[in-house]
N, C-alpha and C positions, 0 to 999 in steps of 0.2 A: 434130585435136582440140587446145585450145587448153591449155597448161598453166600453174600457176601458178609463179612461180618461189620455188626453196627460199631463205627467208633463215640466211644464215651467219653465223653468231657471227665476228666483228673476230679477238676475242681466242682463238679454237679456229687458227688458221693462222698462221704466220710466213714471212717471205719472206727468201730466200736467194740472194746470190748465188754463181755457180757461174762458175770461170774470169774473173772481172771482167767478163764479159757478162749472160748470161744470168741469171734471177731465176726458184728456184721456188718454190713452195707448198709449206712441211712441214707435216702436223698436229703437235698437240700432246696428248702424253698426257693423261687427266683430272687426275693428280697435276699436272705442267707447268699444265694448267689452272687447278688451285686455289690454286698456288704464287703463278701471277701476279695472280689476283682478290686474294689477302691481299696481299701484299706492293703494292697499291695502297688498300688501307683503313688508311689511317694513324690515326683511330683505336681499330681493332682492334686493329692493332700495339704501343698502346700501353699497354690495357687486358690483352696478353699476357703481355708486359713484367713488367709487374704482377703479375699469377697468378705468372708462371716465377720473379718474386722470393719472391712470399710460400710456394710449393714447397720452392723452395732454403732459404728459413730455417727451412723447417718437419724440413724433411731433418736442418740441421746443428745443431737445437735441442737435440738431447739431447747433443751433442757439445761444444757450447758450455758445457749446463750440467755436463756432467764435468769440462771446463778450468777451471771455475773463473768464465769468463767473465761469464756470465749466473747469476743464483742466485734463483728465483722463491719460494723458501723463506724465505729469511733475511731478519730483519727487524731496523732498527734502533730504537730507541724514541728515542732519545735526538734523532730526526728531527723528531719531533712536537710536540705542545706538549698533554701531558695536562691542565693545567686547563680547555683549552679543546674538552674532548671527542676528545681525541687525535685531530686533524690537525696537518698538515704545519707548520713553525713556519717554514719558508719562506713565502714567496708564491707564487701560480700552481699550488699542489699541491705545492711542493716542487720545482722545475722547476730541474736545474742542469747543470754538467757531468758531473757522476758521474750523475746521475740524471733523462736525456731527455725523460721524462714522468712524473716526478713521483715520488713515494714514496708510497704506500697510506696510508691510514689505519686508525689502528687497529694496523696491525704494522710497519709502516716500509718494508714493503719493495719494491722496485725494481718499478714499474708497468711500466717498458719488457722487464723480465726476465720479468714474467707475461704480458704480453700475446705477445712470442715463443713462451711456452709454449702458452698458449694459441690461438694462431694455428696452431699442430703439432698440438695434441689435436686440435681442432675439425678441423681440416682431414683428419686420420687417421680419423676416426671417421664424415666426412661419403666420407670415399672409399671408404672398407668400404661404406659403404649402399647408394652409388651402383655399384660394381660388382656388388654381389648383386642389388640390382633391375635393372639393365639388363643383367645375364647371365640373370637367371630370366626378365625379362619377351621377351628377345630366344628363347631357347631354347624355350620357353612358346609365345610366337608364332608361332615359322619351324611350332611340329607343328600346331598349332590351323588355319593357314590352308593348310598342303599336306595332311593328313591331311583335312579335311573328316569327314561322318559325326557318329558316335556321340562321336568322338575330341576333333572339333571344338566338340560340342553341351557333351560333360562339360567340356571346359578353358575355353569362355566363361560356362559359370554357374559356374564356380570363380573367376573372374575379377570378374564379378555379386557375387556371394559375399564377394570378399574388399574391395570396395569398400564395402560395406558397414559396415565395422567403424570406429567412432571412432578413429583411429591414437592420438592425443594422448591420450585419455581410456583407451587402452587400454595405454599405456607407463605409464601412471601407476598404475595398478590394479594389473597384472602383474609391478612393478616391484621389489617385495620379496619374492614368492616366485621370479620366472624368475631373479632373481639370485642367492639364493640354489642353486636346481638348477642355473644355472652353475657354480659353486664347487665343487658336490659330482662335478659331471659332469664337470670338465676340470679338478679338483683344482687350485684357484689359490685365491692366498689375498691375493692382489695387489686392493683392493677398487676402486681406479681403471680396473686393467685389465677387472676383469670389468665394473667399468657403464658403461665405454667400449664395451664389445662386446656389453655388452643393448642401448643404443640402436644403434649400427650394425646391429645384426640385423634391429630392428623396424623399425626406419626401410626397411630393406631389403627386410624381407617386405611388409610393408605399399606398397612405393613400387612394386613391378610391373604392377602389375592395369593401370594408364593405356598404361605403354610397351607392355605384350603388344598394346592393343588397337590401337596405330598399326602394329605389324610385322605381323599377322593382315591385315591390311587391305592392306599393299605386298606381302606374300607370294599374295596370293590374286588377285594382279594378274600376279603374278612368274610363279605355276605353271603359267601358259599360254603361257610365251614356248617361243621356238623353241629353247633351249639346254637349257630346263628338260624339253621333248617327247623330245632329243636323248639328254639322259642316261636318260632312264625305258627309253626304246627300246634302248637298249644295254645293258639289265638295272642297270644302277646301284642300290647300293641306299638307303632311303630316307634313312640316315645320311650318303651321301654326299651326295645331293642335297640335306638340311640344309646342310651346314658348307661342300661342296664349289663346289655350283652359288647356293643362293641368297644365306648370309652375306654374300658379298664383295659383292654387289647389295646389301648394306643397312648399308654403312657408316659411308655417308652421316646418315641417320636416325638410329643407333646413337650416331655422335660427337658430332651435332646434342643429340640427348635427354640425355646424359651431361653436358656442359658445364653444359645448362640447370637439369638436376637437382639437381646441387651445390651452387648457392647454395640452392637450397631447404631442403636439407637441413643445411645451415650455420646457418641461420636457426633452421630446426630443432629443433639441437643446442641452438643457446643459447636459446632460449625452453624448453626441458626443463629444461637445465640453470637459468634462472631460474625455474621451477618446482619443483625441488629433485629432479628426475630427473635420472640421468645421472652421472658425475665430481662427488665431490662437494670442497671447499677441504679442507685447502690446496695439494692440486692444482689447479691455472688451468685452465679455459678459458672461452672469450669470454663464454660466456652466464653464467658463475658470476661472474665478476669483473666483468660488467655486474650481476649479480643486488647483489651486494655493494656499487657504485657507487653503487646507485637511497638508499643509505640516508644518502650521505653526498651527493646533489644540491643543498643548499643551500647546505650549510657548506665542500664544494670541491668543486663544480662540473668541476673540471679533468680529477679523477680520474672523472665520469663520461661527461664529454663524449670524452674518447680512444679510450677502447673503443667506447663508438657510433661514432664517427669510423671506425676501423678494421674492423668489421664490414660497415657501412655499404659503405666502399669495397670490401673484399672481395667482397661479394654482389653489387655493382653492376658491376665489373671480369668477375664469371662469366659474369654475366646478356649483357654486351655482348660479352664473347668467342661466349659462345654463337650471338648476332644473327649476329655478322659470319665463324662458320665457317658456319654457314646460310647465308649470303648468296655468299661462297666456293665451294660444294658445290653449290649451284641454278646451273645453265646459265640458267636463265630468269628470274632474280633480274636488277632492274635497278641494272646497274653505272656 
């Protein structure tokens, strides 16, 4: 009986020699695997780059604005030119050495200092969302698609359910009372911090329902393999076989969705926040300092074109990280 023969991935084996003669065949772990698919996507690598810088400054923002360094608060007037609607009395927004991208109008103050700020907010309040939706929708899914049943039935019209609901229309509605009973309920009187964490919340709950429905679907494929038969039979219990047997099978999916998520919700943010949800001035962030820009687009242009510029990038730099760990993480992706 004739068979057909298996093709083998180039890139799953390396060859070794042994004693200056002889040459063998080692595999390579999936990690080794995925190390060398990225570290051949140059521009992946450079779109990482990018992320692991905008991280890092988002990390050392508040550090920098303690030194003294960066000051998104402080404004100078004496920058501007108040007859003329108080813009920059510079050219180009005010564009110098002291001041990279310009000086705000209206308060004077250092555009490159809020937009680092801004670039932390946003990025803190988009990673709260995105770890609550892909820990609920991941947790959510592993039960939905091993559980099967009644278990199965109730957690997919909850899912139905919560797809349902206008996310944006519903942050905005809910906005002045859930803020409120955060204050009362975790006693904070910090008004940024708390409507930094009403939208990571809702961004959050609302951002599940999509992910549960892609793990439901790899787990219901998973609970039939032979390691997952393995563990049932050996009494394992159903917690383990969660976390234990089928997590690490869907990390793949998990990182994939995560990457992808966060420019979404970056985007998100600042479309909230230029609807007047969210962080509101004179604390920065992206979407509020774009909100603030749209009113000065004629008269300096500069100051609105930066922050689009930067968000822009931002979301664009997620989205193509995203592609290219997908692309990385698929054996069957053409490389």
């Amino acid at each position: 009986m004739a068979t057909t023969p298996t093709e083998i991935d180039p890139a799953s084996v390396q060859v070794t020699e042994t004693d200056g003669k002889a040459k063998a065949i080692e595999g390579r772990s999936p990690w080794e695997l995925f190390r060398a698919r990225l570290l051949k996507d140059k521009p992946t690598l450079v779109v990482l780059g990018i992320v692991v810088f905008a991280l890092v400054l988002a990390v050392l923002a508040p550090l920098l604005w303690k030194l003294g360094v960066i000051n998104p608060t402080k404004g100078d007037i004496s920058l501007l030119n108040i007859e003329e609607g108080s813009i920059p009395k510079a050219p180009w927004g005010g564009i110098s050495a002291a001041h990279p991208f310009g000086v705000e109008p209206g308060t004077g103050a250092d555009v490159m200092s809020r937009v680092i700020v801004g670039v932390s907010l946003s990025l803190v309040i988009s990673l709260a969302a995105a770890f609550i939706a892909v820990g609920l929708g991941t947790v959510l899914g592993i039960v939905a698609g091993y559980s099967r049943g009644w278990v199965d039935f109730a957690l997919s019209r909850l899912i139905d359910l919560t797809l349902t609901f206008p996310q944006t229309l519903m942050l905005i509605a809910l906005s002045g009372v859930a803020v409120e009973l955060l204050k009362r309920v975790l006693h904070l009187s910090d008004g940024a911090l708390v409507n930094g964490l009403y939208v990571a919340l809702v961004l959050g709950i609302f951002g599940w329902p999509g992910f549960a429905r892609i793990i439901r679907g790899q787990v219901l494929s998973l609970r039939e393999r032979e390691f997952v038969e393995a563990a049932r039979s050996l009494g394992a219990k159903p917690g383990r076989i969660y976390f234990k047997e089928l997590l690490p099978n869907l990390w793949a999916p998990v990182l994939v969705y995560f990457t992808l998520l966060l420019p979404s919700f970056i985007s998100a943010e600042a479309a909230l926040s230029y609807l007047g949800v969210g962080i509101k001035p004179p604390m920065p962030t992206l979407g509020n300092i774009l909100a603030d820009s749209v009113n000065y687009a004629d008269a300096d242009p500069v100051f609105f074109t930066i922050p689009a510029l930067v968000i822009a990038t931002l979301v664009l730099s997620l989205n193509l990280l995203g592609d290219g760990l997908r692309d990385a993480l698929d054996p069957k992706s053409n490389r």
